[in-house]
N, C-alpha and C positions, 0 to 999 in steps of 0.2 A: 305110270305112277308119278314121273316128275312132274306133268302138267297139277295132275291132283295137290303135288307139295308147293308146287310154284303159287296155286290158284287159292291155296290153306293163308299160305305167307301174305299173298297180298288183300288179302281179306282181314288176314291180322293187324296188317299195317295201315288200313285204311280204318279198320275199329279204334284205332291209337289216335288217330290222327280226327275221327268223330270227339274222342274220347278228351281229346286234347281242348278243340273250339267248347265242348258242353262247360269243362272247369274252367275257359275263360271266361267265360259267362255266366260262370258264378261268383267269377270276381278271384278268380286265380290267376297267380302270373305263374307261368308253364318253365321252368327252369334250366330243366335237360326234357331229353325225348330218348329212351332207348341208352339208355348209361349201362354199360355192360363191361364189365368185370370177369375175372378170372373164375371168381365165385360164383357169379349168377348174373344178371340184367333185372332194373327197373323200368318198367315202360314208361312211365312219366314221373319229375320230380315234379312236384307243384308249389307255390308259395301263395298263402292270404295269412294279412296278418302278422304275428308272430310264430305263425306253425308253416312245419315243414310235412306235406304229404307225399309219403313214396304210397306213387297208386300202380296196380296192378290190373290192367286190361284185359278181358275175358267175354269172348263170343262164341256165343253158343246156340243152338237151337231156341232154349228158354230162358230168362235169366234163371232160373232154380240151376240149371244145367252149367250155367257159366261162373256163379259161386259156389258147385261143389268143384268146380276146374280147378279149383284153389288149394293145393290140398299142403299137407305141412311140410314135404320137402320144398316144394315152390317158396314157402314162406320163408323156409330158414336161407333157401336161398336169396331170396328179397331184404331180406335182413341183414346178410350178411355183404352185401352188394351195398346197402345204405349205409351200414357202418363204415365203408370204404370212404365211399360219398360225403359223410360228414366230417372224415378223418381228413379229404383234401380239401375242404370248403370250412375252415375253423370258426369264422363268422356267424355259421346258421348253427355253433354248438349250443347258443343259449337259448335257440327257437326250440317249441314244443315240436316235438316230432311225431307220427303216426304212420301207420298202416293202412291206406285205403283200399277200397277196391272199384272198381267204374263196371259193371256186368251190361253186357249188352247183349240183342236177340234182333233179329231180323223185324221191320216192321215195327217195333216199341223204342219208346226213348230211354236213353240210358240211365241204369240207376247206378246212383254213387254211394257207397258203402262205405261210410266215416269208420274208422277203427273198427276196419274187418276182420284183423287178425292181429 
């Protein structure tokens, strides 16, 4: 069962770390990676622009499968992790902030989910 947890984990961390080069290349600068809180973790903060995206990473068999992964406790915890996040970063308080999401599937390219939630 650990191999199964270890092999989940670094498949997680390797979809972050996909998830991470796609929003440089869309002209993102990557902020944090994996900013974790007592409250919850963001897997990526991102910056273009004037906005601030806290995106949330999810791989799944389908992408249908990796946006319902998302569900509202995840959120409030994403939420309340980025509240922290702008509490010690005072600077990015007058940047527009959002909720992303980056869904990914074995074999497809990832889609980015502007104001997921």
């Amino acid at each position: 069962m650990k191999a199964l947890a270890k092999t989940g984990h670094r498949k997680g961390l390797n979809a972050e770390t996909i998830a991470a080069l796609y929003l440089r290349c869309k002209g993102y600068r990557i902020l944090e990676r994996r900013f974790k809180t007592k409250m919850g973790e963001i897997d990526i903060v991102a910056k273009r622009g004037r906005a601030i995206a806290f995106v949330e990473v999810k791989l799944r068999k389908t992408h249908e499968d990796a946006a319902e992964a998302i569900h509202s406790i995840n959120q409030a915890r994403v939420r309340q992790a980025a509240a922290l996040y702008l509490a010690r970063h005072p600077g990015y308080a007058v940047y527009e902030t959002r909720f992303d999401a980056l869904v990914m599937a074995p074999g497809r390219l990832p889609q980015h989910i502007v104001n997921a939630f």
